[in-house]
C-alpha atoms as an extended CHARMM CRD file, in Angstrom:
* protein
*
       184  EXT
         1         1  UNK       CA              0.0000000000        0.0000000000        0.0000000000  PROA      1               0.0000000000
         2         2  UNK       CA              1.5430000000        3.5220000000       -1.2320000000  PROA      2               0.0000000000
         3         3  UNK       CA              0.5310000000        6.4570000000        0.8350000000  PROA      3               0.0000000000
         4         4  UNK       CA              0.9700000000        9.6600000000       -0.6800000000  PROA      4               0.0000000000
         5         5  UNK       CA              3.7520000000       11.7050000000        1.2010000000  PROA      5               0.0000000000
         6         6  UNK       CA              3.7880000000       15.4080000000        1.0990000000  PROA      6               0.0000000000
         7         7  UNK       CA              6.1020000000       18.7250000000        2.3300000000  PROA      7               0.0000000000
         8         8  UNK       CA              3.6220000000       19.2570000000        5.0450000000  PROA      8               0.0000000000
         9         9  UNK       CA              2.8120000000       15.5430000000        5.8800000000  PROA      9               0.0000000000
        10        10  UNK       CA              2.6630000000       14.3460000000        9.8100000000  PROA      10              0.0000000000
        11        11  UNK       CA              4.7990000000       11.1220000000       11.0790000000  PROA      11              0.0000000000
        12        12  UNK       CA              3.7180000000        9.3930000000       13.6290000000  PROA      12              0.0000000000
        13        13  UNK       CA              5.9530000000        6.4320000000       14.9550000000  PROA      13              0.0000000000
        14        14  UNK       CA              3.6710000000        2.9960000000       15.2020000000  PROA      14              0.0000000000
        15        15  UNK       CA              2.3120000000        2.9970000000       18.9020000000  PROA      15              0.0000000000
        16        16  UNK       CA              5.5070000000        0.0630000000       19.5980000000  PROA      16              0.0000000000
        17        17  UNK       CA              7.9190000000        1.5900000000       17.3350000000  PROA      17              0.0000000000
        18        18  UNK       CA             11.6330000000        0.3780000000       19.4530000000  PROA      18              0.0000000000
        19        19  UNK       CA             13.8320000000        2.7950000000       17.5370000000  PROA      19              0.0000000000
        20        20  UNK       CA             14.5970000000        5.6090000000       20.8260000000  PROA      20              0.0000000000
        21        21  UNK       CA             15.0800000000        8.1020000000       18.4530000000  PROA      21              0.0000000000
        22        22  UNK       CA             11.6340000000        7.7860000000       17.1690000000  PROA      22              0.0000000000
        23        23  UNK       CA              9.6100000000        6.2490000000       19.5910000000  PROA      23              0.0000000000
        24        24  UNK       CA              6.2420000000        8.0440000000       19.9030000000  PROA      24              0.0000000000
        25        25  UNK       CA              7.2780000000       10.4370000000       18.3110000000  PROA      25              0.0000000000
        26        26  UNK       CA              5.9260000000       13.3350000000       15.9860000000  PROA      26              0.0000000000
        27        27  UNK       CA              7.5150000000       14.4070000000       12.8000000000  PROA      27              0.0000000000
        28        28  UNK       CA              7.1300000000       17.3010000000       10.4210000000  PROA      28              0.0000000000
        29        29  UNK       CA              8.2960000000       16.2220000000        6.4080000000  PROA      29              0.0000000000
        30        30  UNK       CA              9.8200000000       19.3820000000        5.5160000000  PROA      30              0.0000000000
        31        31  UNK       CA             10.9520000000       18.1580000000        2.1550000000  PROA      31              0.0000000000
        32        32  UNK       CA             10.0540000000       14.6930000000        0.3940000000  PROA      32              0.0000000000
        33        33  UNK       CA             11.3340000000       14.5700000000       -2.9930000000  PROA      33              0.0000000000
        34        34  UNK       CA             12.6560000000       11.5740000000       -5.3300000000  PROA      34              0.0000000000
        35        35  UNK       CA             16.0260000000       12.0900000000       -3.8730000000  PROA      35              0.0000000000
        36        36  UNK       CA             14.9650000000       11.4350000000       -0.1630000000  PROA      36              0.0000000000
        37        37  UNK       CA             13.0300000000       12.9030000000        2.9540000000  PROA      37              0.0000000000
        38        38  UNK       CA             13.8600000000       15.1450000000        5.6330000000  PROA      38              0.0000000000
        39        39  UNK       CA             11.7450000000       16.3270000000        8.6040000000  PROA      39              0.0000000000
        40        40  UNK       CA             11.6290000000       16.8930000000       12.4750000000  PROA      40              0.0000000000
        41        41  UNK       CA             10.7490000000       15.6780000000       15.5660000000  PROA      41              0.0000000000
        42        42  UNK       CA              8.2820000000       18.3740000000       17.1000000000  PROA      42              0.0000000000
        43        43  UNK       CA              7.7030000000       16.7260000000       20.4350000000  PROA      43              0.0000000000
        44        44  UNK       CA             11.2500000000       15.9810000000       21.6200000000  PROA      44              0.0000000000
        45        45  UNK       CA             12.2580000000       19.1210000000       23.7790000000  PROA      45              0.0000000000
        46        46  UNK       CA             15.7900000000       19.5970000000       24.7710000000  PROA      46              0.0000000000
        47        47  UNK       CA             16.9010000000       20.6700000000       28.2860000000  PROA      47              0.0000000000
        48        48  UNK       CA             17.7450000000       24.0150000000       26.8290000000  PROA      48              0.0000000000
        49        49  UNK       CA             17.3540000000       28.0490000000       24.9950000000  PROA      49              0.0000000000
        50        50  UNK       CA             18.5610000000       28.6090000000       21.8060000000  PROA      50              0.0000000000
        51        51  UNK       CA             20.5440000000       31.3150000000       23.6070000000  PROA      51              0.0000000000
        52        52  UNK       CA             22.4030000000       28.9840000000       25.5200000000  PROA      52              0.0000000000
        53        53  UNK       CA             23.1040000000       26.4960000000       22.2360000000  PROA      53              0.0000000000
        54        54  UNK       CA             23.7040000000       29.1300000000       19.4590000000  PROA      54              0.0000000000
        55        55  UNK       CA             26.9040000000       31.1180000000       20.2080000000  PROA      55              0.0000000000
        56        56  UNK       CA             26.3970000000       35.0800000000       20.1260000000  PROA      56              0.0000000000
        57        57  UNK       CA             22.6090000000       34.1450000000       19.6600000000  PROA      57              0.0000000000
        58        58  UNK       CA             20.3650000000       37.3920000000       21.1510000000  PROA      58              0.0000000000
        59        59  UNK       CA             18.5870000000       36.5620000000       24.3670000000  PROA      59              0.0000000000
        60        60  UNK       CA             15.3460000000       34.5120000000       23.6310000000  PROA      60              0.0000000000
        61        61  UNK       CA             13.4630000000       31.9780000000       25.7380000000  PROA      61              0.0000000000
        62        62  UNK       CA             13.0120000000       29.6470000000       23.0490000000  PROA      62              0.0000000000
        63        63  UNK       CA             12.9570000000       26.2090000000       23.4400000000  PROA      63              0.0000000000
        64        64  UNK       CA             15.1280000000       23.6770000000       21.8070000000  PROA      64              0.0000000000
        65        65  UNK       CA             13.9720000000       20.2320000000       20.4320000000  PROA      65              0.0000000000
        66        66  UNK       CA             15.7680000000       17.1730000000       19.0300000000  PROA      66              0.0000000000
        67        67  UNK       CA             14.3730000000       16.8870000000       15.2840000000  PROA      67              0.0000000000
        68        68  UNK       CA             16.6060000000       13.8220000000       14.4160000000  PROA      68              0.0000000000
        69        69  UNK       CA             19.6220000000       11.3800000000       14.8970000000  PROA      69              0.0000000000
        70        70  UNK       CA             20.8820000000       12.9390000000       11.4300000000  PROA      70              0.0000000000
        71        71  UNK       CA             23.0910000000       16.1550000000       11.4050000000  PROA      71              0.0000000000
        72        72  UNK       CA             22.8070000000       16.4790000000       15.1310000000  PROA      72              0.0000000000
        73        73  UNK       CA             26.0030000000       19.5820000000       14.6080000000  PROA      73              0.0000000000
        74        74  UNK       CA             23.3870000000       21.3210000000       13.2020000000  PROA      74              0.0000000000
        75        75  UNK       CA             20.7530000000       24.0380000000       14.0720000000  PROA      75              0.0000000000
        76        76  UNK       CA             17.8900000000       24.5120000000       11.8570000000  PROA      76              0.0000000000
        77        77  UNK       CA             14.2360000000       26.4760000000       12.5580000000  PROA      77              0.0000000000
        78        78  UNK       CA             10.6020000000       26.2630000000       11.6550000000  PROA      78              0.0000000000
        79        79  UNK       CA              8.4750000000       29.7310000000       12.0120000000  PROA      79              0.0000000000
        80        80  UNK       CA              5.3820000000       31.3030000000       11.1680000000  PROA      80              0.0000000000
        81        81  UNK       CA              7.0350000000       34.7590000000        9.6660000000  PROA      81              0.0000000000
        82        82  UNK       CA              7.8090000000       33.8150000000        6.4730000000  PROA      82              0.0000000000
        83        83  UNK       CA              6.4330000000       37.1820000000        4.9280000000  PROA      83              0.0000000000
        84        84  UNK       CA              9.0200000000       39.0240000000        7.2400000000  PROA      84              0.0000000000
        85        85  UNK       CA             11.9900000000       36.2640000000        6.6140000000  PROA      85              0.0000000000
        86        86  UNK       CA             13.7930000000       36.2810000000        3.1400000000  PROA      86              0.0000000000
        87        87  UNK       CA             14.8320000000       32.9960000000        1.9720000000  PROA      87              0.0000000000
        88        88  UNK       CA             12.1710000000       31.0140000000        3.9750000000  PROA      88              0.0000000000
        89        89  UNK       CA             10.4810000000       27.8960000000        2.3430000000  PROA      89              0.0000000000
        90        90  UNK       CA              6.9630000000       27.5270000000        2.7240000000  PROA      90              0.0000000000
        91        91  UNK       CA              6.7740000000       23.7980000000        4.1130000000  PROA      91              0.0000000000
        92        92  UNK       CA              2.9150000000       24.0310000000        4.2580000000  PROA      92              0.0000000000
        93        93  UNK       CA              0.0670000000       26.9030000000        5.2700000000  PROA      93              0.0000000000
        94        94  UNK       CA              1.2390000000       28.8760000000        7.9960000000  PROA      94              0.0000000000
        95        95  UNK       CA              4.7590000000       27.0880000000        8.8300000000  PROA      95              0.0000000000
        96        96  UNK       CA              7.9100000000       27.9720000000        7.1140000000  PROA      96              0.0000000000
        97        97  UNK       CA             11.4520000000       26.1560000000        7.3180000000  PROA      97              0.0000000000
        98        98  UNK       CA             14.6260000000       28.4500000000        7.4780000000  PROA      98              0.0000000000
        99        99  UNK       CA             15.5240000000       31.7970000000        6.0480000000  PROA      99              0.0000000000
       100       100  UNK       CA             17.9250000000       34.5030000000        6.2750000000  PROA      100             0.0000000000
       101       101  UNK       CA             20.0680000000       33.9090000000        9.5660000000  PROA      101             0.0000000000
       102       102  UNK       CA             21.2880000000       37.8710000000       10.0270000000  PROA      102             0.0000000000
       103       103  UNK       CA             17.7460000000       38.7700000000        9.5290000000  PROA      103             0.0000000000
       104       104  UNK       CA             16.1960000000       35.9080000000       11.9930000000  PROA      104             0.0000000000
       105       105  UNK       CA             18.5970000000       37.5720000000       14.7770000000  PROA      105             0.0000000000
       106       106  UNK       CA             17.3950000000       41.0000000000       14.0680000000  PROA      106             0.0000000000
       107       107  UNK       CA             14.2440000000       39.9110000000       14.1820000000  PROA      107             0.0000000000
       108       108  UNK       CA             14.6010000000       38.5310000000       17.3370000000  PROA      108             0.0000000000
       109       109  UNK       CA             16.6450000000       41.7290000000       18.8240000000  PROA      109             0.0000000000
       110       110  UNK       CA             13.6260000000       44.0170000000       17.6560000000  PROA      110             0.0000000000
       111       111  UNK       CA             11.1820000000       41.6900000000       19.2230000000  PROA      111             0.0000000000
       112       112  UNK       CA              9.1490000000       40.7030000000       15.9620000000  PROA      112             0.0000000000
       113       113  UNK       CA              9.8890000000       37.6800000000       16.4090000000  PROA      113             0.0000000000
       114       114  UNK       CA              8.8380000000       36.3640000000       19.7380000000  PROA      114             0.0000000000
       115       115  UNK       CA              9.3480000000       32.9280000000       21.0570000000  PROA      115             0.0000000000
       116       116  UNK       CA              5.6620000000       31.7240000000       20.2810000000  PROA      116             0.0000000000
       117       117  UNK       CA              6.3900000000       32.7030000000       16.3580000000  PROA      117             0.0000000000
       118       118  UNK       CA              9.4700000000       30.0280000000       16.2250000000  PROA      118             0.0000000000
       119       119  UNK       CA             10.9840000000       26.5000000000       16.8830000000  PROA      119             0.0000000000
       120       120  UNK       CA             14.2560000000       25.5490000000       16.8590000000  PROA      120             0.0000000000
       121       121  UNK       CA             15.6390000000       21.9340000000       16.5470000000  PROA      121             0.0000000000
       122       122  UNK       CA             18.7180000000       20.3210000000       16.7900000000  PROA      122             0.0000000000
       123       123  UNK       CA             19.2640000000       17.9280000000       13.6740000000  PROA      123             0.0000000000
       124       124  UNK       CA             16.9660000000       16.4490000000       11.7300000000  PROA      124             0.0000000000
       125       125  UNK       CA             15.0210000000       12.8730000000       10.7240000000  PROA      125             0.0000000000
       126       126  UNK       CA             16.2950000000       12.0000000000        6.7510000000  PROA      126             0.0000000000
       127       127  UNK       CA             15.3600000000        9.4880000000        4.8670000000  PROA      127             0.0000000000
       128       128  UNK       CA             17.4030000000        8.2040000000        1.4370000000  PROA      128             0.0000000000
       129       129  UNK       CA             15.5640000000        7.5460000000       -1.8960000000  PROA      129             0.0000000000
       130       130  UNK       CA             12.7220000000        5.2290000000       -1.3300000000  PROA      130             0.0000000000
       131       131  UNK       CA             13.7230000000        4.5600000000        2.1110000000  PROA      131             0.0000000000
       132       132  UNK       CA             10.7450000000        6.2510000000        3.9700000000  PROA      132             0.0000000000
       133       133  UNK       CA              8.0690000000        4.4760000000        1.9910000000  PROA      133             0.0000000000
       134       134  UNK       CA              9.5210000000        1.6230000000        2.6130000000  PROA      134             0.0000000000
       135       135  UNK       CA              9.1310000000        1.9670000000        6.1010000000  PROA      135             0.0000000000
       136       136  UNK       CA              5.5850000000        3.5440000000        5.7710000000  PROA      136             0.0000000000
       137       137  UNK       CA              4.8360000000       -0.1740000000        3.7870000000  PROA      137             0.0000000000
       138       138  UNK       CA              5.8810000000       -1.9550000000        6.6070000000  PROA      138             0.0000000000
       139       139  UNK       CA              3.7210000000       -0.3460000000        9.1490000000  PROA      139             0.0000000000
       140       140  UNK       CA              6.6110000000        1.7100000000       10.7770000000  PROA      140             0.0000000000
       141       141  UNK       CA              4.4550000000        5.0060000000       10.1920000000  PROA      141             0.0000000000
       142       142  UNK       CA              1.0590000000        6.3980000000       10.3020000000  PROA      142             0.0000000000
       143       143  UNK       CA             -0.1690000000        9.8420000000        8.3890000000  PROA      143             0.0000000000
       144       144  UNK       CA             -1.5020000000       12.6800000000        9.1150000000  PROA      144             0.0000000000
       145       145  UNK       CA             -2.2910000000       16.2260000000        8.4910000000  PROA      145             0.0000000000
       146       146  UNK       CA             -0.5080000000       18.8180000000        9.5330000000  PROA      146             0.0000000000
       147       147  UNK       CA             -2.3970000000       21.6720000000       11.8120000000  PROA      147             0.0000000000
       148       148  UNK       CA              0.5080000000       24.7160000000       12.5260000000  PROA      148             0.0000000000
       149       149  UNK       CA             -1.3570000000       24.7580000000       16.2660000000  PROA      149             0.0000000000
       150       150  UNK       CA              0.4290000000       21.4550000000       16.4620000000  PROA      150             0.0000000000
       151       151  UNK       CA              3.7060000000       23.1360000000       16.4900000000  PROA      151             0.0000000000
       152       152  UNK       CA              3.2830000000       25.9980000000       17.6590000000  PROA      152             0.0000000000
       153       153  UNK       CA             -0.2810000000       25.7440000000       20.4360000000  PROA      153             0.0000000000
       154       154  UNK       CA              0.0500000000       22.1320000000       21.5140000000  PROA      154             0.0000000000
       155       155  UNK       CA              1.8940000000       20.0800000000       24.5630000000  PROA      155             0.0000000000
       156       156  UNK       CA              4.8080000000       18.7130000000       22.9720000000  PROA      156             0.0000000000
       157       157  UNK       CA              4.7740000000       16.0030000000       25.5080000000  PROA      157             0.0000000000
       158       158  UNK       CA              1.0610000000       15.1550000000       24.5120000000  PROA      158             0.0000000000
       159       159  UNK       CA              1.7030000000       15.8370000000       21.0190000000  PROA      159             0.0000000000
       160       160  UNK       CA              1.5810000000       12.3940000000       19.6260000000  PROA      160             0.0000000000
       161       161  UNK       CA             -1.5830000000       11.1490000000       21.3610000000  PROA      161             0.0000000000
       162       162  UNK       CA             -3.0610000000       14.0360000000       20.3640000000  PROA      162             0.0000000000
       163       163  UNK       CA             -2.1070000000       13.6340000000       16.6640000000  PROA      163             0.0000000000
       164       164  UNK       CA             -3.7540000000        9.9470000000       17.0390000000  PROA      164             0.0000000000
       165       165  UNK       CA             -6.8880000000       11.2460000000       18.9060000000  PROA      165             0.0000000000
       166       166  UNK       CA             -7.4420000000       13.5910000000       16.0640000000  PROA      166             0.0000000000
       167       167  UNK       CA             -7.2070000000       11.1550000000       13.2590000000  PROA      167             0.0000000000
       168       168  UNK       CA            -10.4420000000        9.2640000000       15.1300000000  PROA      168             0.0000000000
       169       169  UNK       CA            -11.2720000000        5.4820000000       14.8290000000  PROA      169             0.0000000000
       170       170  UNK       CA             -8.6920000000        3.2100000000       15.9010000000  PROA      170             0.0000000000
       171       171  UNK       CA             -6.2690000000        6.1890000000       16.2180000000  PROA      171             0.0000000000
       172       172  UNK       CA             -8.1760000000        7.2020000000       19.0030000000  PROA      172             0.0000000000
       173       173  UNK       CA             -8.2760000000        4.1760000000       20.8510000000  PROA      173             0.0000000000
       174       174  UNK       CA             -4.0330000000        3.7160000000       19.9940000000  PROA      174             0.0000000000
       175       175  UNK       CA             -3.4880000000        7.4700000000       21.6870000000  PROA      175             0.0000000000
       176       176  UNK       CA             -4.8350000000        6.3380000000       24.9310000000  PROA      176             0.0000000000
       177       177  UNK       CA             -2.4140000000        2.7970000000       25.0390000000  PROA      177             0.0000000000
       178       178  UNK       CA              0.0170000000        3.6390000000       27.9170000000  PROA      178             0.0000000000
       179       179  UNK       CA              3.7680000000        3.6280000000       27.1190000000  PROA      179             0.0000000000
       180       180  UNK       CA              4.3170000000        0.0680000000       28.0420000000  PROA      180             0.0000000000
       181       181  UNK       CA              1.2250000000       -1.8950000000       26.9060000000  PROA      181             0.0000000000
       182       182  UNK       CA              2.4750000000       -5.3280000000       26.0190000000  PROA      182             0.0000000000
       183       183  UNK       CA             -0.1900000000       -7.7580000000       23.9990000000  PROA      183             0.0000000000
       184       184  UNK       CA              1.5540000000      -11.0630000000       25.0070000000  PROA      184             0.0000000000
């Protein structure tokens, strides 16, 4: 079964996914092409600001989250000001991926940018050619659509339940399985 995969698209790890990186977790597709897939984890927070990661960053209370085991030397950011960022990508309505760094910290130092408007993340989930479908054949995966209150409104701790929950049927009855439910 082929599901149709999308800049925009929701991840959500199978309830007894094993893989710690991914386990109940949450992931944004950023970009999905023929050459691979790259995304992140929106319900991993890190112990830390961006402030306190980012050398010479301005002073923000901004969370940090993990957004994959890939690239984890790296710093990248999703944001709702895409009209006031040059260079960001449009991943899908009302969430944009990147953009002009310089500007971003200006931004930031004039306040038009406040910590609600942005999320920052540590690495990134990536997938080679083929690879995530795969995985999405095999049951690893279940779709969804993306909402930008998700990222931006919601519990990142409750994030993935809530994800299920709002898909309904089944879904609804997987986001209330406890951590550790074993079918033996």
């Amino acid at each position: 079964m082929s599901q149709q995969l999308t800049n925009g698209t929701i991840l959500l790890a199978e309830p007894f996914m094993l893989d710690q990186n991914f386990k109940r977790s949450t992931v944004l597709l950023v970009e999905h092409n023929a050459e691979g897939s790259l995304g992140f984890i929106m319900n991993r927070r890190v112990s830390m600001r961006v402030d306190e990661l980012v050398k010479d960053f301005p002073e923000f209370d901004a969370p940090v989250y993990f957004g994959g085991p890939v690239g984890t030397d790296t710093v990248h950011y999703l944001h709702r000001k895409g009209d006031l960022l040059e260079g960001s990508d449009e991943v899908t309505r009302g969430i944009y991926w990147g953009g002009n760094y310089q500007q971003l910290r200006a931004l930031i130092d004039q306040k038009v940018i406040t910590p609600g408007d942005i999320r920052f993340f540590v690495g990134y989930s990536g997938w080679s050619e083929q690879q995530l479908q795969e995985e999405l054949n095999s049951g690893s995966w279940v779709t969804a659509r993306m909402d930008p209150n998700y990222l931006f409104n919601s519990d990142p701790d409750a994030l993935w339940a809530q994800v299920m929950e709002n898909k309904g049927n089944t879904f609804g009855v997987i986001a209330t399985m406890s951590e550790g439910a074993n079918f033996n």
